[in-house]
C-alpha positions, 0 to 999 in steps of 0.5 A: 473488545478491541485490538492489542498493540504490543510496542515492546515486552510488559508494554502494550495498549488495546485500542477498543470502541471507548478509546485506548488503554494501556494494558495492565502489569501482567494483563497481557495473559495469552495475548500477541500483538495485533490478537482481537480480545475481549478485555475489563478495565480495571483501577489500580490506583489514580489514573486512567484505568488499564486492561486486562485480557480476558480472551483472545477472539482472533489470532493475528499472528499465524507465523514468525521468524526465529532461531531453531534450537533443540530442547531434549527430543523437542525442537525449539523455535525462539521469535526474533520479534522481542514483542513474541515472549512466549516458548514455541516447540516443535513436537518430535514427531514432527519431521519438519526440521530434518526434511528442511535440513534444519541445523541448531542455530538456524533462522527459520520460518514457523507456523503456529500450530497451537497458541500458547496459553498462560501456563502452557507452551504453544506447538508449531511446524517449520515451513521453511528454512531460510539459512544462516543468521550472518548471512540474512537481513533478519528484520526484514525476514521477519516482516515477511514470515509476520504477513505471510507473504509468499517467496517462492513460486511452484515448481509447476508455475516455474516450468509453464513460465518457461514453457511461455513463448513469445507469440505475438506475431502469432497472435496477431495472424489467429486473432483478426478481432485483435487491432494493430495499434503499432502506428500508433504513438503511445509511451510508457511513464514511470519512476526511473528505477521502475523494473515493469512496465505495464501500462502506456498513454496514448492521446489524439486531437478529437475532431471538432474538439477534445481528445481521445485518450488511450490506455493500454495495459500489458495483457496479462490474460493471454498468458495466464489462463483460468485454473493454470499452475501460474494462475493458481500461485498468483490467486494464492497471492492476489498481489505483489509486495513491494518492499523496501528492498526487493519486490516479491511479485505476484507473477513469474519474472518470465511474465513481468519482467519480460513478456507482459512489460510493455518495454519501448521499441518491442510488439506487445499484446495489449488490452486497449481502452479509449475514452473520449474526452470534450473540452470540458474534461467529461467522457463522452464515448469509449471503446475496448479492444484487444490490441497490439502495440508499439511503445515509442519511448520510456520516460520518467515521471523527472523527465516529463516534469521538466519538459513541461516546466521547459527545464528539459529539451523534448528532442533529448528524450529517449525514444524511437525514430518513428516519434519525432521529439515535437510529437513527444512534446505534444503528446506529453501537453495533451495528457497535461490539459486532460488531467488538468480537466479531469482534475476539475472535473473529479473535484466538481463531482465530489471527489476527496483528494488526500495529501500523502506523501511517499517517502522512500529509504534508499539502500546501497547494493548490500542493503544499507540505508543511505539515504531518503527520497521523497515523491509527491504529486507532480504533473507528470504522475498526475498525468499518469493517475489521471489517465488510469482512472478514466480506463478504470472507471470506463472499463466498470461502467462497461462491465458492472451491467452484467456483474450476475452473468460475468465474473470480475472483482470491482472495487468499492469504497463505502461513505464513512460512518457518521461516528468515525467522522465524529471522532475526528472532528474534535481534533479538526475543530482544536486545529482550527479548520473547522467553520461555523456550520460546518460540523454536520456536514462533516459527520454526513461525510459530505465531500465538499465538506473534506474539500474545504477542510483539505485545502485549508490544512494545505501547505499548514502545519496542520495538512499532516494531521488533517490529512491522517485524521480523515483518512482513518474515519474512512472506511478501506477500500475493498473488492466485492464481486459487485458494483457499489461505486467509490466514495473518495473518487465520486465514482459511480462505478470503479474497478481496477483494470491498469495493473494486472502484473501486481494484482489478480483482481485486474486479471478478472477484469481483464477476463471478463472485458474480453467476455464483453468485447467479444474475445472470451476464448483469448481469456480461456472462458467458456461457460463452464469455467464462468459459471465457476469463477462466478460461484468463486468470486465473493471469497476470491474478492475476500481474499485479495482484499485480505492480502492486500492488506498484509502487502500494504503493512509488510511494505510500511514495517519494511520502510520502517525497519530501514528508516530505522536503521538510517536515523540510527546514524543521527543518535544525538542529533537534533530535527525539527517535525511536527505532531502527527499523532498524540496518545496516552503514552507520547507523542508521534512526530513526523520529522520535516527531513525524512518523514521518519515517525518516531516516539516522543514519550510522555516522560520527555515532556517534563516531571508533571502529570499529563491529562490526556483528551482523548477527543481532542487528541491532547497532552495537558500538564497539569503544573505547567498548563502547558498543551501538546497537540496535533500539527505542533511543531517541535525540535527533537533529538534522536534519542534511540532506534531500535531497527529490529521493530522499526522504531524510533525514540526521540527526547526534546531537543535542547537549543536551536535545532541544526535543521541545514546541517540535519538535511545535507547529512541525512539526504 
């Protein structure tokens, strides 16, 4: 059994518990890409053995995008996605395409209704029209309609949305039990293009030492009550999807572009968590309370970067007149010395701490790429992580006691399985980070084991690699109705609390926060509605954890296709990168400019036959001896793209590589 990977029609791969295989010519049979299938292997000749399907356990692909033809009485649909060569029809007694005001020629969304099988067509219904082929950004339509992500909101959400007033002085004069924190000085900190604010930082001098952090999160809860027309569309949801060139958001804009955002210088309804923190960066009391709030200032993760590397005077910073520049500043130095602390404290509890690195395509107003920004950890997003983490630890410590009586979705991470540590370890060992000793502890996960292998992958050729191979041997992240803590943070208890805007589960939170606090009638919770919610929680959980899986891979194909898109512009130009992934079939190499990944097939390396290692994730030439490994570095020429998959052909750079020239023509 394993997962089908289709890269381009009569070319596909199963990666299976035994490894991966190419599929055989034709063994593809009913197969999509991305289906669960039973497969054989089988030889045809020397080499590796290849696959043939034998059945389809799980279809991954419910509905595609494509062109809307008419066949005689039958309606036709031909997938944009070249890897989908299979014939779709529209039966006629289905009305879908003149309910929808279909026309031939059209881009439309379909919804599989009957797969195909090897002799038979397979039958699906429109579920909406999305207009004209000249007019659209086709590959990124089909990564939405591939995810089945949602674009349009119910006409009853759209109408309570407007119906939503801003009654915020009225909710300060009918709830006492709601505390006036508008004196207090809190900010907002995002990157600068960010639209929605939902989340600030406060932080005081404790008296007799340490500091008292606060974080208040937009409080969603108010506005959006259990078993509403908006609650309904964002449990349909679970999540916003930030793609590379729009958001399709989980809420109405009325609620996260507006009510809900914390925007500097308006009264917010907010729900607030304080932690105390002691000189050695360890919580030592916290508190909840439903609140009110004034942010004094918005800024930017650039803006706190260089006031606290002395590059930016604090007295420049946007803010208003009741925050003077010097308590700015020193709010700003106080969350500095916190996350640092926190920082050492996570780390000293067995917290894992991976390296990623964010690199974004930037588009012009018509959607064109124009160029790349890279965002890594600085101290002003750190600052911000850290904070956040301590409310969302805090707030599950409070809630996960009473995880039987109130519903809320806690988020869990497992230790990973010995055999996917295994499998790892080999390619650890060939790039040389592994001591001697060393291996058991790993396969145990111990996490000061990932530590030691992390910091010495650092700033080394080998820290992509290193960082990617262990982020595959750990096991996803998930939401359970149940507190069974978080393995890569060392967290007893976590659960999501900070950003209710784009995720439902955090709503949950929220609601049975204000349960605990003593608030339940703000978050709309009698018993009833608990008892139901309750019952409801372990599919609810399910579902977000599904949906934000598809988020996530909607918003990577869509940096993908526009990545694609930029490089296609450097056809013929040569880069330098490094090897971050190594299969049967070539080579993935991330270049050190963009992080554009792209494909270096085994026929670019030179007219010899290559022994793949499969443990330790190796290419050897068999004439030539010659090893192609992980955390390699090469030079390579672009040698195609194919946008419409968001794909990247490179062939071997010839010569010195222009990596100066490369970097200010891209950038």
């Amino acid at each position: 059994m394993g997962t089908l990977h289709v890269a381009r029609p009569g070319s596909a791969t199963v990666e299976t518990a035994e490894g991966t295989f190419l599929v055989a010519r034709g063994g593809l049979r009913e197969g999509m890409d991305g289906d669960e299938a039973t497969v054989t292997l089988v030889r045809r000749g020397p080499g590796e053995p290849q696959a043939v399907v034998q059945g389809v356990l799980r279809r991954a692909c419910e509905r595609f995008v494509g062109t809307f033809e008419w066949a005689g009485p039958l309606g036709a649909v031909v997938a944009l996605d070249e890897r989908i060569r299979r014939d779709f029809f529209v039966l006629p007694d289905d009305k879908t395409p003149e309910r929808l005001h279909v026309s031939e020629g059209d881009v439309v969304e379909a919804c599989i209704l009957t797969y195909p099988a090897r002799r038979e067509a397979g039958v699906v219904t429109l579920e909406r029209r999305i207009g004209r082929p000249e007019g659209l950004d086709l590959p990124i339509e089909c990564v939405i309609a591939s995810n089945g992500l949602a674009t349009h909101f119910g006409q009853a959400a759209l109408e309570q949305a407007e119906q939503i007033h801003d009654d915020v002085a009225e909710t300060i004069a009918a709830e006492p039990k709601r505390h006036d924190l508008r004196e207090l000085l809190c900010v907002t900190i995002d990157p600068a293009t960010a639209r929605d604010f939902d989340d600030a930082v406060s932080c005081e001098r404790r008296e007799g030492g340490g500091w008292r952090l606060g974080v208040h999160i937009a409080d969603v809860s108010h506005y959006v009550r259990p078993g509403s027309p908006i609650d309904l569309d964002a449990r349909v949801r679970t999540c916003s999807a930030y793609l590379v060139d729009r958001v399709l958001p989980m809420l109405p804009e009325r609620l996260c572009d507006d009510l809900c955002s914390l925007v500097a210088g308006r009264d917010r309804l907010a729900m607030s968590v304080f932690a105390d923190i002691d000189e050695g960066g360890e919580v030592v009391g916290h508190a909840a309370w439903c609140s009110t709030i004034h942010s004094k200032a918005r800024l930017s993760y650039d803006q706190v970067d260089a006031v606290l590397e002395g590059a930016f005077p604090a007295a420049e910073l946007p803010h208003e007149p009741e925050a003077s520049a010097q308590d700015l500043e020193e709010l700003l130095r106080m969350l500095d010395e916190v996350a640092r602390l926190r920082r050492h404290v996570r780390r000293e509890r067995g917290a894992v701490d991976f390296e990623t690195v964010e690199a974004k395509v930037e588009l012009d107003g018509e959607g064109v790429p124009t160029g790349v920004s890279v965002r890594e950890r600085t101290r002003a997003t750190s600052l911000v992580e850290e904070a956040m983490l301590v409310a969302n630890e805090v707030v599950a410590q409070m809630l996960a006691p009473h995880a039987e009586e109130v519903p809320c979705a806690f988020r869990v991470h497992e230790r990973p399985a010995p055999d996917s540590m295994g499998q790892a370890l080999l390619a650890l060992r060939e790039l040389d980070l592994l001591e001697p000793g060393e291996y058991e502890r790993l396969r145990a996960a111990d996490p000061f084991a990932l530590q030691d292998v992390l910091e010495r992958a650092s700033s080394t050729s080998a820290e992509v690699p290193a960082n990617s191979l262990l982020l595959r041997a750990q096991k996803r992240a998930v939401y359970l109705p149940r507190n069974d803590g978080h393995y890569a943070l060392g967290a007893s208890a976590y659960c999501h609390f900070t950003s209710p805007i784009r995720r439902y589960p955090d709503v949950t939170v929220h609601r049975a926060l204000k349960v605990h606090i003593g608030m339940a009638a703000d978050a709309g919770f009698d018993v009833r509605a608990r008892r139901a919610e309750l019952a409801a929680m372990p599919q609810l959980c399910r579902t977000c954890s599904e949906r934000e899986r598809a988020a996530d891979a909607a918003a990577r194909e869509s940096q993908r296709v526009k990545m694609a898109q930029l490089m296609e512009q450097h056809v013929g130009e040569s880069f330098s990168g490094v090897v971050v992934g190594v299969e049967r079939f070539g080579l993935f190499v991330r270049l050190d400019v963009t992080c554009a990944e792209g494909l270096l097939p085994i026929r670019a390396l030179g007219d010899e036959w290559f022994a793949y290692d499969e443990g330790t994730m190796c290419l050897t030439g068999e004439s030539t001896g010659r090893r192609w490994h992980l955390g390699r570095r090469v030079a390579v020429t672009v040698a195609g793209c194919k946008p419409e998959k968001g794909q990247i052909d490179f062939t071997l750079a010839r010569g010195a590589c222009p990596q100066a020239a490369a970097r200010k023509d891209v950038q």
